[in-house]
C-alpha positions in Angstrom: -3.9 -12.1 58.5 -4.7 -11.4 62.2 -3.2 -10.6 65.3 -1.1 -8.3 63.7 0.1 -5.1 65.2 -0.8 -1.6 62.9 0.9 1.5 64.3 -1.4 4.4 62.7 0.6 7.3 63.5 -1.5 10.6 63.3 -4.5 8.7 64.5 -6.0 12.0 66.3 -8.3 12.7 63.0 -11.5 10.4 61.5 -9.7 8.5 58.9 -6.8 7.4 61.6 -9.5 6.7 64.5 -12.2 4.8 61.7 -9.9 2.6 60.4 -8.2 2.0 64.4 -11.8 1.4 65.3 -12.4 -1.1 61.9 -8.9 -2.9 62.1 -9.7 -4.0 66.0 -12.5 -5.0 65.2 -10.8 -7.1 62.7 -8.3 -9.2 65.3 -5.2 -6.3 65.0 -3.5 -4.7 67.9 -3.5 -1.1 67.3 -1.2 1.5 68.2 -1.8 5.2 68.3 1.6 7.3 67.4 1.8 11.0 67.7 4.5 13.2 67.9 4.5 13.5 72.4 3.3 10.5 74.3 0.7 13.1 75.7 -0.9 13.2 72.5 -0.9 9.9 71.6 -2.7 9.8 75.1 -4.8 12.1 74.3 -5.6 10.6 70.7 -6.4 7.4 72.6 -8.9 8.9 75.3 -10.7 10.3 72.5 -11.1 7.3 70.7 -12.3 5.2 74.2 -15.0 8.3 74.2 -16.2 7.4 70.5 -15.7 3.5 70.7 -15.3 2.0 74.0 -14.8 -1.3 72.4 -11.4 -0.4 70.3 -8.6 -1.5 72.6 -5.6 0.9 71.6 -2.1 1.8 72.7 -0.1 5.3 72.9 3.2 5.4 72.1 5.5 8.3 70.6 5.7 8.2 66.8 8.9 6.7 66.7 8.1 3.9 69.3 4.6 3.3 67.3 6.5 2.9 64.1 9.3 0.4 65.8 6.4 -1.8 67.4 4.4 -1.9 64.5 4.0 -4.6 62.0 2.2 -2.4 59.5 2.4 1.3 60.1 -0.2 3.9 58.5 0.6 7.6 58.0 -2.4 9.9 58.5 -0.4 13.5 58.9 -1.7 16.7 57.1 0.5 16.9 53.7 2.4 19.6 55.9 3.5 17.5 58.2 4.4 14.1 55.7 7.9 14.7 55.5 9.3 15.8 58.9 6.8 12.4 60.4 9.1 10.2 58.2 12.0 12.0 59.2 11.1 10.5 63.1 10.4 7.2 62.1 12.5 6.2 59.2 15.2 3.9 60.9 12.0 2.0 62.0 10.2 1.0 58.8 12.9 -1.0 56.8 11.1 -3.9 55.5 8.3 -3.0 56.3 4.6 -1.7 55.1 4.0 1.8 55.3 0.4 2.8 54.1 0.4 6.4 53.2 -2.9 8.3 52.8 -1.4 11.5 52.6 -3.4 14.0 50.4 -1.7 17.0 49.0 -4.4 19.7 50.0 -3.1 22.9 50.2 -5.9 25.4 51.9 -7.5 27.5 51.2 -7.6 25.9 47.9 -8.5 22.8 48.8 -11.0 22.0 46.1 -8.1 22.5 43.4 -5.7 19.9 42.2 -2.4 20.6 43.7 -0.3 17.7 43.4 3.7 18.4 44.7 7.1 18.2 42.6 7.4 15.0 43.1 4.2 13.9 41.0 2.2 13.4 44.0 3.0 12.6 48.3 3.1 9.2 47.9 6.0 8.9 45.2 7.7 11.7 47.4 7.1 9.3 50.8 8.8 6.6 48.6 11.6 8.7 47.2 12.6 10.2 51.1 12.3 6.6 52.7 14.2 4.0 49.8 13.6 1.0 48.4 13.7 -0.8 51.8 10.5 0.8 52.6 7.1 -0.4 51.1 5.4 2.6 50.5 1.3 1.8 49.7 -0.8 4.6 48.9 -4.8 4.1 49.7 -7.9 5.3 51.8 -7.6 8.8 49.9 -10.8 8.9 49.0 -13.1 7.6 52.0 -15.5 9.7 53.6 -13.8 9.2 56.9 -16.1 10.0 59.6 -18.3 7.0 58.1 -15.5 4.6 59.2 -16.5 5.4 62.6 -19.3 4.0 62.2 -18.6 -0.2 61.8 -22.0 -1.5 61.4 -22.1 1.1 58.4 -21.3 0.0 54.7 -19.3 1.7 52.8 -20.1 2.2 49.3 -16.3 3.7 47.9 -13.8 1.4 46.7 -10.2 1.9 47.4 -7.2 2.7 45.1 -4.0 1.0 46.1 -0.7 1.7 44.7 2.5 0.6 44.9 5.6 -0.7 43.5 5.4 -4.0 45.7 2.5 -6.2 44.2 2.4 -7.9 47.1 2.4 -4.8 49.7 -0.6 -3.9 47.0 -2.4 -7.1 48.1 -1.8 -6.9 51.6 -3.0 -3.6 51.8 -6.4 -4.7 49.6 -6.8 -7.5 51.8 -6.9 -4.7 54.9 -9.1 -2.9 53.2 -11.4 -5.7 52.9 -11.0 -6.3 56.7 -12.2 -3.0 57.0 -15.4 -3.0 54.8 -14.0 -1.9 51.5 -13.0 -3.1 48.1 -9.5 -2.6 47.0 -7.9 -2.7 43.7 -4.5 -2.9 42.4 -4.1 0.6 40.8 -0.4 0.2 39.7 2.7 1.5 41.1 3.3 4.4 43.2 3.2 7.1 40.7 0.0 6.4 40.1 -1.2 7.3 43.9 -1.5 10.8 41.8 -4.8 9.9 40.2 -6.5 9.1 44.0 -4.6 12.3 45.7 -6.0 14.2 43.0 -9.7 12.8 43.5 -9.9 14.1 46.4 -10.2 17.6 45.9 -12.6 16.7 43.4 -14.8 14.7 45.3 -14.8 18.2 47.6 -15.7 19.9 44.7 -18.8 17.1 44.3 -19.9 17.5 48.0 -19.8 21.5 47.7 -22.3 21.4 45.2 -24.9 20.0 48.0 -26.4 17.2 46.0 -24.8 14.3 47.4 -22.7 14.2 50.9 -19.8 11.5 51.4 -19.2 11.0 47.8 -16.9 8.5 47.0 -15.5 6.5 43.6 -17.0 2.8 42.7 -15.2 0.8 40.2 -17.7 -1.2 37.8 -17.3 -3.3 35.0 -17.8 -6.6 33.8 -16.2 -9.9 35.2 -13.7 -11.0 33.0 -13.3 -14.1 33.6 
């Protein structure tokens, strides 16, 4: 679906600029939320410097997540909580697509998933039921979203307690170059958090660079 409006807020790092710079691309109004208007500014000058093609907004946090259709949380783990805290009266009934990963440095090549069972169940549990919390895009090589003449050869994990908000957020992810697959409810977001740091552990090793996940197997129908 086009022509819709996706607040990203955090969208100062590569994952929150590659997918801005992807999802324009795609038809969508795109809105960069930060915690000042300044930053979001800021945010959006430096994204005009890496793609002067990607139209995009700057708006507060708590503006972005009020104007947008879809909003997208791209916030260190640290800062997952008090983000919602700002927004939260402005995503009831709405998607939020979380890509939080629980890295705790300096130990950010070791599984360290929070109380909760991992940040997307705790993103659900702070926020309610009127809030569709998806979890994806953990495990993308960011900086190659930048690029959107690139391929990208990682599928995507999507979980979530809505089936639908599941399918919407596949069907983004498809906009955006990548396969997406229904991985289940939002406990299960622990499985893709926790690939991360092993995926970090992969690239450390100097073999391969940008490593990723691919799901094969054969077509059941």
């Amino acid at each position: 679906m086009a022509n819709e409006t996706i607040a990203i807020l955090g969208g100062t790092g590569d994952l929150g600029t590659g997918l801005a710079i992807r999802w324009s691309r795609a038809g969508h109004r795109i809105i960069i939320g930060s915690r000042t208007l300044e930053k979001a500014q800021a945010a959006v000058a430096a994204l005009a410097e890496i793609s002067p093609d990607t139209p995009a907004e700057a708006m507060a946090n708590a503006d972005a997540a009020a104007a947008g259709d879809i909003v997208v949380l791209t916030v260190p783990f640290a800062h997952q909580i008090s983000t919602l805290e700002t927004v939260k009266p402005h995503l009831a009934g709405k998607i939020l697509i979380d890509v939080t990963v629980p890295l705790m440095p300096p130990k950010v090549g070791t599984v360290q998933l929070p109380a909760e069972g991992c940040a997307a169940k705790r993103a659900q549990d702070f926020l309610g039921d009127e809030v569709h919390v998806v979890s994806a895009f953990q495990n993308i090589a960011a900086d190659l979203l930048q690029d959107p003449t690139l391929a990208i050869e990682c599928d995507v994990l999507v979980a979530g307690n809505s089936k639908d908000a599941r399918q919407r957020v596949i069907d983004l992810a498809a906009e955006a170059g990548m396969n997406g697959w229904h991985a289940g409810p939002i406990a299960n977001s622990a499985a893709a958090e926790a690939l991360t740091s092993i995926l970090i552990q992969i690239n450390r090793q100097g073999v391969l660079s940008h490593s990723g996940i691919k799901i094969v197997g054969q077509d059941a129908h």
